[in-house]
C-alpha positions in Angstrom: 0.0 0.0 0.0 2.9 2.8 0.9 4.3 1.7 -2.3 1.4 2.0 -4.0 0.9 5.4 -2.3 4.5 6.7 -3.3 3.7 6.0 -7.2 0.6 7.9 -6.9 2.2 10.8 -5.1 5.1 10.9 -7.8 5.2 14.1 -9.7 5.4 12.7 -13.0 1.8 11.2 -12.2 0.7 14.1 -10.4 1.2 16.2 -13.8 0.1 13.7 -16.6 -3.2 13.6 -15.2 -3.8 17.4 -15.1 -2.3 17.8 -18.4 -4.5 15.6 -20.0 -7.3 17.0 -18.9 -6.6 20.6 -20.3 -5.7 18.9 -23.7 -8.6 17.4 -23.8 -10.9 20.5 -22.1 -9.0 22.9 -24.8 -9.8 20.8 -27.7 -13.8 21.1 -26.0 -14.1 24.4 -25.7 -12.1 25.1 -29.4 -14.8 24.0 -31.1 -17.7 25.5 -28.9 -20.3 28.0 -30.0 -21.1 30.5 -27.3 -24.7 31.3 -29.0 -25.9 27.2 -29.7 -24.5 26.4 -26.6 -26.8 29.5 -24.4 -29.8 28.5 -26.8 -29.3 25.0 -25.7 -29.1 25.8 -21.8 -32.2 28.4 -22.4 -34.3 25.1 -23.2 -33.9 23.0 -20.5 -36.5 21.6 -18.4 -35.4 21.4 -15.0 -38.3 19.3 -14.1 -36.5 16.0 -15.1 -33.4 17.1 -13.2 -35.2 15.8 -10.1 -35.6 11.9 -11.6 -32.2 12.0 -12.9 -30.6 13.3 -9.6 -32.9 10.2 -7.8 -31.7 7.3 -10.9 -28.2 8.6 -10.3 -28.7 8.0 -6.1 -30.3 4.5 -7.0 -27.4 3.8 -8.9 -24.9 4.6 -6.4 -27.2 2.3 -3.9 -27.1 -0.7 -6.3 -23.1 0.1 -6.5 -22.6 -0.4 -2.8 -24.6 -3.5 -2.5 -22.9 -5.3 -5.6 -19.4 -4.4 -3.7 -20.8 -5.9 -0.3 -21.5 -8.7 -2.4 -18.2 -8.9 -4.0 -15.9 -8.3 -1.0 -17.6 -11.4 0.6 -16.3 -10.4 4.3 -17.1 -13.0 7.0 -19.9 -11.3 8.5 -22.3 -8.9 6.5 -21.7 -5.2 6.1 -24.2 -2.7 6.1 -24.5 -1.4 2.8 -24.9 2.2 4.4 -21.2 1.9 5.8 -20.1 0.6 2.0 -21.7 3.6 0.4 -20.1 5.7 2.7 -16.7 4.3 1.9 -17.6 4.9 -2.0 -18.8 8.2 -1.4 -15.7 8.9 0.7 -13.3 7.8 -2.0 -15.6 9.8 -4.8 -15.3 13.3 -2.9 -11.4 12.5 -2.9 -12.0 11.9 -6.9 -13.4 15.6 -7.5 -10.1 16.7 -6.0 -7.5 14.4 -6.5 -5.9 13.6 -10.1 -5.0 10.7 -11.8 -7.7 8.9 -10.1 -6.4 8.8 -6.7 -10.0 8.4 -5.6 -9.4 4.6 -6.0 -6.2 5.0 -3.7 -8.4 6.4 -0.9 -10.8 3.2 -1.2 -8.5 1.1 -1.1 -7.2 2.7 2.2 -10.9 2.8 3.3 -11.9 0.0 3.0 -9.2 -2.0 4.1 -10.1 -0.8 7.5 -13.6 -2.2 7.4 -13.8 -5.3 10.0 -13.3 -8.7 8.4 -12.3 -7.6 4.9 -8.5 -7.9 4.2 -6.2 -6.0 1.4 -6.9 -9.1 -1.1 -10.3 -8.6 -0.8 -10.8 -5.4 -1.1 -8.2 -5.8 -4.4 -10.2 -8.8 -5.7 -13.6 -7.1 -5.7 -12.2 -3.6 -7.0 -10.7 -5.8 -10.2 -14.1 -8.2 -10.8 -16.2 -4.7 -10.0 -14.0 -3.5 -13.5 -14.2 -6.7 -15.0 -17.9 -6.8 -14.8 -18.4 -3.0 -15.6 -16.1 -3.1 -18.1 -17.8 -5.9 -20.0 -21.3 -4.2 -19.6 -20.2 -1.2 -21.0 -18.8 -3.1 -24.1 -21.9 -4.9 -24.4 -24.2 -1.5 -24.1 -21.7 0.2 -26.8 -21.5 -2.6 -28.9 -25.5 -2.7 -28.8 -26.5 0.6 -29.4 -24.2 0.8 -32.4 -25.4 -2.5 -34.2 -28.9 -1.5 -33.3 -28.6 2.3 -34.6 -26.5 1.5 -37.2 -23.7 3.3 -36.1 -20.0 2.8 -37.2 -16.5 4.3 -36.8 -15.0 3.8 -33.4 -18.0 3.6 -30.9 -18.6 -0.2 -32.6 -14.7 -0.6 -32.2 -14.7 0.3 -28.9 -17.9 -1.9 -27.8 -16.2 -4.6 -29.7 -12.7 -4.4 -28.5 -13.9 -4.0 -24.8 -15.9 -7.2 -24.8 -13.2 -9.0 -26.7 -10.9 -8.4 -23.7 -13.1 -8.3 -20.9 -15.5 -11.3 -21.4 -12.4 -13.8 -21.6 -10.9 -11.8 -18.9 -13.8 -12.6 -16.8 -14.9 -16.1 -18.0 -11.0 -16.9 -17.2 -11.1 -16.1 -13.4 -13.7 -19.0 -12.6 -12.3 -21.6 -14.8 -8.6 -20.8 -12.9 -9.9 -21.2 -9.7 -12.0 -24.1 -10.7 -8.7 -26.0 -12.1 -6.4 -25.1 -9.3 -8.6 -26.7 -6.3 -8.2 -25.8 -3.2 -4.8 -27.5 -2.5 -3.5 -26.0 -5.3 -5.0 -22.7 -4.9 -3.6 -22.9 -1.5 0.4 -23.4 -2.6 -0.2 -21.1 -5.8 -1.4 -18.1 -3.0 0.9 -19.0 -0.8 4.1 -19.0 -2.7 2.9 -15.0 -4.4 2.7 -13.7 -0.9 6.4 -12.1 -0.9 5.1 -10.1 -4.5 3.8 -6.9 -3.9 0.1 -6.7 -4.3 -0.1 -5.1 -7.7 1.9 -7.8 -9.2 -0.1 -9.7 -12.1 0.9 -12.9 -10.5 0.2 -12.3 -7.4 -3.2 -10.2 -8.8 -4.1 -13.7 -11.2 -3.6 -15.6 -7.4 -5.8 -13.7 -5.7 -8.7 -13.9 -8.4 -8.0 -17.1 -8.9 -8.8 -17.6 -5.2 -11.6 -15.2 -5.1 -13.1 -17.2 -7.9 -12.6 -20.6 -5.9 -14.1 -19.3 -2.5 -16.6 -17.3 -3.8 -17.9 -19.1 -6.8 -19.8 -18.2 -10.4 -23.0 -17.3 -8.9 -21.8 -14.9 -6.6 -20.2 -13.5 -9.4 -23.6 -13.7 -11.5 -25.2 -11.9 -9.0 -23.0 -9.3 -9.4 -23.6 -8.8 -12.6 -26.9 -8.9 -12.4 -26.6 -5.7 -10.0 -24.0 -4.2 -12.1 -26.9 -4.2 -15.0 -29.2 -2.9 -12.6 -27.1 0.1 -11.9 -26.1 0.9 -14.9 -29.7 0.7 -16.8 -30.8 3.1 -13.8 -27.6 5.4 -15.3 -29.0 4.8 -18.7 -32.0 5.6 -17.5 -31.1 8.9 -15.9 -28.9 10.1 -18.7 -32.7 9.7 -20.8 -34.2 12.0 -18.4 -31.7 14.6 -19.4 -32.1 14.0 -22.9 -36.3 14.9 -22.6 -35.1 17.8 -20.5 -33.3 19.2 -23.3 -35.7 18.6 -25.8 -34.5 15.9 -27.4 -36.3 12.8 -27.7 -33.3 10.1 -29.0 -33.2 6.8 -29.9 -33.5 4.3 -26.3 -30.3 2.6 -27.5 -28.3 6.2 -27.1 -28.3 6.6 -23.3 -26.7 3.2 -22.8 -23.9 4.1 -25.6 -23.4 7.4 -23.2 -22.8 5.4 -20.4 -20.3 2.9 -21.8 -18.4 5.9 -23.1 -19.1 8.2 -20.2 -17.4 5.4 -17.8 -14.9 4.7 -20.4 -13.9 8.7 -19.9 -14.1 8.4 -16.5 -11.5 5.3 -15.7 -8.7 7.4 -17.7 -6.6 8.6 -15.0 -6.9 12.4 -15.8 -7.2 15.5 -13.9 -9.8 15.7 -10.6 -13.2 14.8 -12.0 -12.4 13.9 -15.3 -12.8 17.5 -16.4 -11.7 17.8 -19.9 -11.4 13.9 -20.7 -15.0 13.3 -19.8 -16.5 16.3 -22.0 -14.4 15.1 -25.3 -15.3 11.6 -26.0 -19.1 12.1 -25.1 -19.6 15.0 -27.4 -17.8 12.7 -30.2 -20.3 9.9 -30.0 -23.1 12.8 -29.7 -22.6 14.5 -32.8 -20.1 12.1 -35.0 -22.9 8.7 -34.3 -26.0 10.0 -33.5 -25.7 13.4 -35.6 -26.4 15.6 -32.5 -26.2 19.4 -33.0 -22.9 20.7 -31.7 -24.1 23.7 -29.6 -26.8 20.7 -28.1 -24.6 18.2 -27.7 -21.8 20.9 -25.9 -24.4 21.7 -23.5 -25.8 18.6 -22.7 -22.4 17.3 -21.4 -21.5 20.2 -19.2 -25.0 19.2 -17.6 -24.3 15.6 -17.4 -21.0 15.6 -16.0 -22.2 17.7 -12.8 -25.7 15.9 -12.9 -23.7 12.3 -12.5 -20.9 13.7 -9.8 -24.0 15.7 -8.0 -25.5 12.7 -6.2 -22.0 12.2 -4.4 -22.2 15.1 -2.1 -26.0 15.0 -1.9 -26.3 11.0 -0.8 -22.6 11.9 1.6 -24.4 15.0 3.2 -27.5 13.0 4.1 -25.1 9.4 5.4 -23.2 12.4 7.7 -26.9 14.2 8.6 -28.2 10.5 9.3 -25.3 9.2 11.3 -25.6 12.8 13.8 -28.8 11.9 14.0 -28.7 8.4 15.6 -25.5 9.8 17.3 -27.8 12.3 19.6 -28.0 10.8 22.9 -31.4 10.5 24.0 -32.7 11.4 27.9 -35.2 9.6 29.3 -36.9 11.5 31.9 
């Protein structure tokens, strides 16, 4: 962990992520129109802000519980106290660059009682495994569907060609190794440090063996949950501006929006996030410019919004069962 620490803290990484961020942010704002874009924001509804804001909530929710259910710890684990490890690690996001949010879970949850460092590493790499091959899947979908070509269809298709073997493979290792096996193959990574691929492939491998396929199909079965409530919020923003879409684009938005997000960039994903969105906006689904420039300023504070609001009321409800109460 200090090691891991030290290579986040290293100035090299420190400046690559801010760097690519105003790269990509400049490139944004080059080819924004001041008077499309205010047109676009005069039209917006902010009726269906409320639904989104509530989708986005559920999804963080659904988030927590699918990482309870990953983590597998000995004894259940409120998903309240998961959620507020998330949200804790999220609010380190908005400020920290190359996606040092992750570093702060890590450190979090480590903490919590009956979860070790391998766990909280083997749920963080199925959580991406799984995500990553939804996102893939909703891509890949809502180009065949729409018709859409160019490099959203090679991005669907190039995600699940590495992430479904990558996560079909984790059950069939540990299912080969057994448990003896497993055991000697564990053991004799220990001395590698954590972020090691041996020593990673170990500890999925063991994951997979203790935990077993359906625990990992129910994970995925949240995962979709989640991310079709995402989907589903990112729609409500379309109506607000207007713009009635095809069903299949919201779940293309998502894949990409994550895909955006996961690129260890400057806090928030400012500048990487806005880029690639607006791309698959206007280049594959022939949105206006001005529209499409607007919409994703909107959508990148609507989806980070829902972190401070659910963290303001975990802190307002754990003050409130904290107040001691008299009994006269």
């Amino acid at each position: 962990m200090r090691k891991l620490l030290r290579i986040i803290e290293h100035p090299a990484v420190r400046v690559a992520g801010p760097v690519a961020g105003v790269a990509c942010g400049g490139v944004f704002l080059a080819g924004l129109d001041g008077r499309a874009v205010g047109a676009a924001f005069g039209q917006v509804s902010a009726w269906w802000l409320g639904p989104m804001l509530l989708l986005g909530c559920i999804n963080l929710w659904l988030r927590a519980v699918r990482w309870g259910v990953l983590l597998a710890p000995a004894a259940p684990l409120p998903t309240s106290r998961l959620l507020g490890v998330a949200l804790s690690a999220a609010l380190a996001g908005l400020a920290l660059p190359a996606r040092g949010g992750d570093a702060v879970k890590l450190l979090l949850a480590s903490r919590l009682p009956g979860v070790k460092l391998s766990d909280v590493a083997t749920a963080e790499l199925l959580e991406r495994l799984v995500d990553g091959a939804i996102f893939g899947a909703f891509i890949a979908g809502a180009a065949i569907l729409s018709g859409v070509a160019g490099w959203p269809l090679t991005l669907g298709l190039g995600a699940l060609s590495l992430y479904l073997p990558s996560l079909a493979a984790i059950p069939l290792v540990g299912w080969y190794l057994g448990a003896p096996a497993l055991a000697a193959t564990v053991a004799r990574q220990a001395g590698r440090p954590i972020w090691h691929p041996r020593r990673l492939l170990a500890i999925a491998a063991e994951a997979a063996h203790r935990r077993g396929p359906r625990l990992l199909a129910h994970a995925a079965r949240l995962s979709l949950l989640a991310w079709a409530a995402e989907a589903a919020s990112y729609y409500c923003l379309l109506v607000a501006f207007g713009w009635v879409a095809t069903p299949t684009l919201p779940f293309a938005a998502v894949g990409v929006a994550n895909f955006a997000f996961a690129v260890p960039a400057a806090p928030a994903s400012v500048g990487t996030f806005h880029l690639p969105v607006k791309s698959l906006l206007v280049d594959s689904f022939g949105a206006e410019p001005g529209l499409a420039a607007a919409f994703v300023v909107v959508l990148h504070v609507a989806v980070l919004a829902p972190v401070p609001l659910l963290w303001l009321l975990l802190t307002a409800r754990t003050r409130w069962h904290a107040v001691p109460v008299r009994v006269r």
